[in-house]
ZAVOVO-513170 format. One record per residue (C-alpha): x, y, z; residue in one letter. Coordinates in steps of 0.1 Angstrom, whole numbers. Layout:
N
xx,yy,zz,torlo
X,Y,Z,a;
...
This chain:
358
xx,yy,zz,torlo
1073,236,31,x;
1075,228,-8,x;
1054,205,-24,x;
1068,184,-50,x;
1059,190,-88,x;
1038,161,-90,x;
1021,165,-61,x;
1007,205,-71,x;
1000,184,-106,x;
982,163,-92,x;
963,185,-68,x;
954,206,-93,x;
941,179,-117,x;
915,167,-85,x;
903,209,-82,x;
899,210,-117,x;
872,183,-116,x;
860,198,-87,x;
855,229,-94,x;
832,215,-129,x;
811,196,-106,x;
801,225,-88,x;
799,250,-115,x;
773,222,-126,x;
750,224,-94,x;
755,257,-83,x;
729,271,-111,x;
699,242,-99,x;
707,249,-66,x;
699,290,-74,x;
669,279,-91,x;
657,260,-65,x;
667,290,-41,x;
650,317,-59,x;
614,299,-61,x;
595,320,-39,x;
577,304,-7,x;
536,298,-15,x;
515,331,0,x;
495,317,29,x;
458,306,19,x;
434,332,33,x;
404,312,46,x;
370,323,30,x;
344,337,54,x;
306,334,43,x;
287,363,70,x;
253,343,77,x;
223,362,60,x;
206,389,79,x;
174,379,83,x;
154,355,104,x;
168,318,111,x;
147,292,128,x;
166,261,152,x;
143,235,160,x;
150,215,196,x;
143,184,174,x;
125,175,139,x;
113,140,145,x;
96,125,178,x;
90,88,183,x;
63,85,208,x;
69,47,213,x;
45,25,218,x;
10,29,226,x;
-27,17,222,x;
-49,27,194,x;
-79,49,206,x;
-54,71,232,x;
-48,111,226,x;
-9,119,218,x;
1,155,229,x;
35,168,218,x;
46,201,210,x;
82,207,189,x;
100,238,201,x;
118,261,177,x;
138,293,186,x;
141,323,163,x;
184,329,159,x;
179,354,134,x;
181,390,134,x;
147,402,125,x;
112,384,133,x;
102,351,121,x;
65,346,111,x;
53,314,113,x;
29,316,81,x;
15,280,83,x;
18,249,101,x;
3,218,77,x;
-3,183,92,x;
-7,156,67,x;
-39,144,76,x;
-70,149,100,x;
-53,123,127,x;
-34,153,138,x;
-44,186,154,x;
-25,218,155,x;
-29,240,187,x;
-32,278,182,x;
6,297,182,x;
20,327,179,x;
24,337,142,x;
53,362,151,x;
86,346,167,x;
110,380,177,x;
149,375,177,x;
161,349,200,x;
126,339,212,x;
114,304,212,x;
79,290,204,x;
57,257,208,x;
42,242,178,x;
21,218,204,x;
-5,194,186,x;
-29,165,194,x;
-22,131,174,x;
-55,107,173,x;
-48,70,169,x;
-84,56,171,x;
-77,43,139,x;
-41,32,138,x;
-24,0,135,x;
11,-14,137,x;
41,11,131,x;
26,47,114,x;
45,81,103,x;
30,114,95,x;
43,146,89,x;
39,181,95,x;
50,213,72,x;
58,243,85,x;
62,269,63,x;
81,307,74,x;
96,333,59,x;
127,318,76,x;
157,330,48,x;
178,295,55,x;
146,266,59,x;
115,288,48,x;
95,252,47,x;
101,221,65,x;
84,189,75,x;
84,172,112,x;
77,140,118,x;
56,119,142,x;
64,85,142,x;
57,55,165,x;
41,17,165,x;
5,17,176,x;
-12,-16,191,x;
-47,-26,187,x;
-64,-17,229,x;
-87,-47,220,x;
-71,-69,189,x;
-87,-86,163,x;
-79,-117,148,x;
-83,-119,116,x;
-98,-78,112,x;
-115,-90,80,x;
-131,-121,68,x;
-132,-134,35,x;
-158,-171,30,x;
-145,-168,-5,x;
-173,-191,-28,x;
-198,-202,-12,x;
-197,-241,-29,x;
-227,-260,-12,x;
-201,-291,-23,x;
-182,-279,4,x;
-205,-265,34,x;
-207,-260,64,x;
-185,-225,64,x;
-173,-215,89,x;
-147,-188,100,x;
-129,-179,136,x;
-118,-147,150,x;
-98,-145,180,x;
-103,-111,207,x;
-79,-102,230,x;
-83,-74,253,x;
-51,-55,258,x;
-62,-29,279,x;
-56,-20,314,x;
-89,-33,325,x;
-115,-58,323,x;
-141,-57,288,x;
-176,-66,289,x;
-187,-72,251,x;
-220,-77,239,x;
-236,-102,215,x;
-226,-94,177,x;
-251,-81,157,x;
-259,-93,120,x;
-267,-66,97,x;
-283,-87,66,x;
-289,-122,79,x;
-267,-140,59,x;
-242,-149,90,x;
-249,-167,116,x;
-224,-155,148,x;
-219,-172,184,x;
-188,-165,210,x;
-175,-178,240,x;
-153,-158,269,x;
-124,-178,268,x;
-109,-155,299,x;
-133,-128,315,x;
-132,-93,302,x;
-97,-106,286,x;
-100,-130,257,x;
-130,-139,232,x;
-135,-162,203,x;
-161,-156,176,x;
-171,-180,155,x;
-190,-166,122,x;
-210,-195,97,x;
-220,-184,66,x;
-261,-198,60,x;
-273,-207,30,x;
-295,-180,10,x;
-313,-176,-22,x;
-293,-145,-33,x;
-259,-149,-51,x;
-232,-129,-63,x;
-204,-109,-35,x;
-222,-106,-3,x;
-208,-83,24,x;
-213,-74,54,x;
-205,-61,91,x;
-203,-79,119,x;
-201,-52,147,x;
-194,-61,185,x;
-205,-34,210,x;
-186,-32,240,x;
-207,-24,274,x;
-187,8,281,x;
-191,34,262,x;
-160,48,265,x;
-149,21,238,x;
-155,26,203,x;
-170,-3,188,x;
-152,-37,169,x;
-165,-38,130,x;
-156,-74,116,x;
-160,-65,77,x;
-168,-98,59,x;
-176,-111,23,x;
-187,-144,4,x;
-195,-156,-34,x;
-224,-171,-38,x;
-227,-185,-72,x;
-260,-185,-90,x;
-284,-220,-87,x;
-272,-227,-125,x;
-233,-214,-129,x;
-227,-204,-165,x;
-191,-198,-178,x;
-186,-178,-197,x;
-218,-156,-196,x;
-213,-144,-227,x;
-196,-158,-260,x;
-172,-128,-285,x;
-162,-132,-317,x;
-139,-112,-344,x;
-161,-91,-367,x;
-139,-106,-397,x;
-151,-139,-408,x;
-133,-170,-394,x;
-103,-182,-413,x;
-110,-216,-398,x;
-134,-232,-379,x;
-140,-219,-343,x;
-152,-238,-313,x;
-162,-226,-280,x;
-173,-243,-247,x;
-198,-233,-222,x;
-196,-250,-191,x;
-230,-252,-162,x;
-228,-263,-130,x;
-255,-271,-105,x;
-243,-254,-73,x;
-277,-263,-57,x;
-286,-301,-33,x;
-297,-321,-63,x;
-289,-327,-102,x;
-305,-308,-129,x;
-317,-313,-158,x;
-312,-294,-193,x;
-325,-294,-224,x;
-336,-276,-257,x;
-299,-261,-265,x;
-304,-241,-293,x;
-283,-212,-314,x;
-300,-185,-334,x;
-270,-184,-355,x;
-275,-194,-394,x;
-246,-220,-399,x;
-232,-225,-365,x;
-249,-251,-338,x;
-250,-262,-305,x;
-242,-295,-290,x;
-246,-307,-252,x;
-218,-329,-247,x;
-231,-341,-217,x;
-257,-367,-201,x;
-287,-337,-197,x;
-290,-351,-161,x;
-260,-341,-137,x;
-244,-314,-117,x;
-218,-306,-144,x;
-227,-298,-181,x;
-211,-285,-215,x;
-220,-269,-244,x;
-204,-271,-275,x;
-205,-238,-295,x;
-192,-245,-336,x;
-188,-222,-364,x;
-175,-232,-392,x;
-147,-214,-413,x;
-156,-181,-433,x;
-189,-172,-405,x;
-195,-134,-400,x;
-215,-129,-371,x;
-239,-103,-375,x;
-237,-70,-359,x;
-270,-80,-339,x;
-255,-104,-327,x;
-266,-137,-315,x;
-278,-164,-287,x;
-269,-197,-272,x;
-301,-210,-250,x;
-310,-238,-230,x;
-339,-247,-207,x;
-335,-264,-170,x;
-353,-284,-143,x;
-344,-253,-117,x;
-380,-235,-108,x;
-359,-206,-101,x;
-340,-206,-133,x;
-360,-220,-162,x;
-343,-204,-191,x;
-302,-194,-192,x;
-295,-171,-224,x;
-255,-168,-231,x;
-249,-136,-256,x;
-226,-141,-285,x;
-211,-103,-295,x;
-190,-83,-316,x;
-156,-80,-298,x;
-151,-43,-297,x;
-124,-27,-320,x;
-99,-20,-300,x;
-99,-57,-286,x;
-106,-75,-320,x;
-76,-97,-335,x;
């Protein structure tokens, strides 16, 4: 069969444009064709050092809970996975609470060994942590550091532990402080009376429940020495299995005539103005006091009581006037009072050292 002339024309025309389009793709389709597939990653071995290697069962052990005076033994178990001996060349608890058993120093491939050890927690409280190095010639963890951790409760709790009276203002006797026992142990305590070591408190208890539950009640007395008083308050239990319950405690006990401050400081340079300082006295002792004779042994300054000189409360006015220089001796602010046991009060005025000095 013939084909017409306008049909091959035609026909022709549509393989021309055909034939472009694929001279046009054939060469990116060869380029894409002739990029060669990526070589297949080769995964990296590391070969584990020859040598010893040490695996321990575990690295930290929580022992709970448990009551302060009782005797914690443990023991953390490693295992040699090397391929020569491990030595064990020290095993380091933090502190004294905790007791290393003897062990064998050398550890042969594949062998396991007991670090065992005694923790002490007479004197523990509330949650505690402490460590323990151990130090090898392990070549992946020559040293490391286990851990003993757990929350230890007072056998017999105090309540407060310490007692603090704070100042000891005869304004505001009596003073008196409460502490609250509680026996948490399995059985019944039998405590004895506390006992006073300087005199200066005055203790008395009640059982609230037998052998279970105690309050002490602690009053500070009034005492002719002054200044931070402290003492122990220790409570002795009747078995002497159990160690003993020491109350610390502390009070202020101002002197008879309070001076503030106790001593006066000035600037070596002479004042660019005039200065003023006040000393304040109190009478911390049943009664008012008297004062008199305020004097200053400082040429051009003075000294003024600004107060009735018969009270509880007194002040002392301290002036120097613009350009003083107070000597390098120094000087003194005095007064006399009605107290037999304090008949003279001297109040210092000094050199500020250097570095301090404005």
């Amino acid at each position: 069969m013939t084909n017409a002339p306008g049909t091959l024309g035609r026909t022709a025309r549509h393989c021309g444009w055909f034939g472009v389009m694929l001279w046009l793709c054939c060469p990116v389709v060869a380029v894409i064709a002739a990029e060669p597939a990526p070589a297949p990653t080769a995964l990296t071995v590391t070969a584990r050092a020859e040598g010893p290697h040490i695996v321990l069962a575990e690295e930290i052990w929580d022992f709970g809970n448990t009551l302060a005076g009782h005797i914690l033994p443990h023991a953390f178990r490693l295992t040699n996975t090397g391929t020569r001996p491990l030595e064990i060349l020290e095993v380091k608890p933090a502190c004294g609470c905790t007791q290393a058993a003897p062990y064998h120093r050398i550890v042969p491939p594949g062998a396991a060994e007991e670090l065992a050890f005694r923790l002490h927690t007479e004197n523990m409280r509330g949650f505690i942590r402490r460590s323990i190095q151990v130090r090898s010639n392990a070549v992946d963890r020559p040293l490391l550091t286990l851990w003993v951790q757990g929350n230890v409760s007072a056998d017999i709790e105090v309540d407060p532990g310490t007692l603090d009276f704070g100042v000891l203002d005869p304004e505001q006797a009596p003073f008196v402080r409460r502490v609250h026992i509680v026996n948490h142990r399995p059985e019944a305590v039998r405590l004895r009376a506390p006992v006073e070591v300087t005199g200066i408190y005055h203790c008395s208890w009640k059982e609230i429940r037998p052998g279970r539950e105690f309050e002490l009640t602690v009053e500070a007395i009034s005492t002719d020495a002054y200044g931070v008083l402290p003492d122990t308050l220790e409570i002795w239990p009747e078995e002497p299995k159990i160690h003993a319950i020491r109350i610390p405690v502390t009070a202020f006990v101002p002197a008879a005539v309070d001076v503030r401050p106790q001593t006066l400081v000035l600037d070596a340079q002479p004042l660019v103005a005039p200065l003023e300082r006040v000393v304040s006295i109190r009478y911390t002792r049943p009664g008012k006091l008297t004062l008199s004779e305020v004097a200053l042994d400082a040429g051009g300054a003075s000294a003024q009581l600004l107060d009735p000189p018969v009270g509880k409360r007194f002040r002392i006015a301290v002036r120097f006037p613009a350009g003083y220089r107070l000597p390098r001796t120094g000087a003194e602010l005095s007064f006399r009072t009605g107290d037999p046991d304090t008949p003279e009060v001297k109040v210092p005025v000094r050199l500020a050292p250097a570095g301090e000095q404005r």
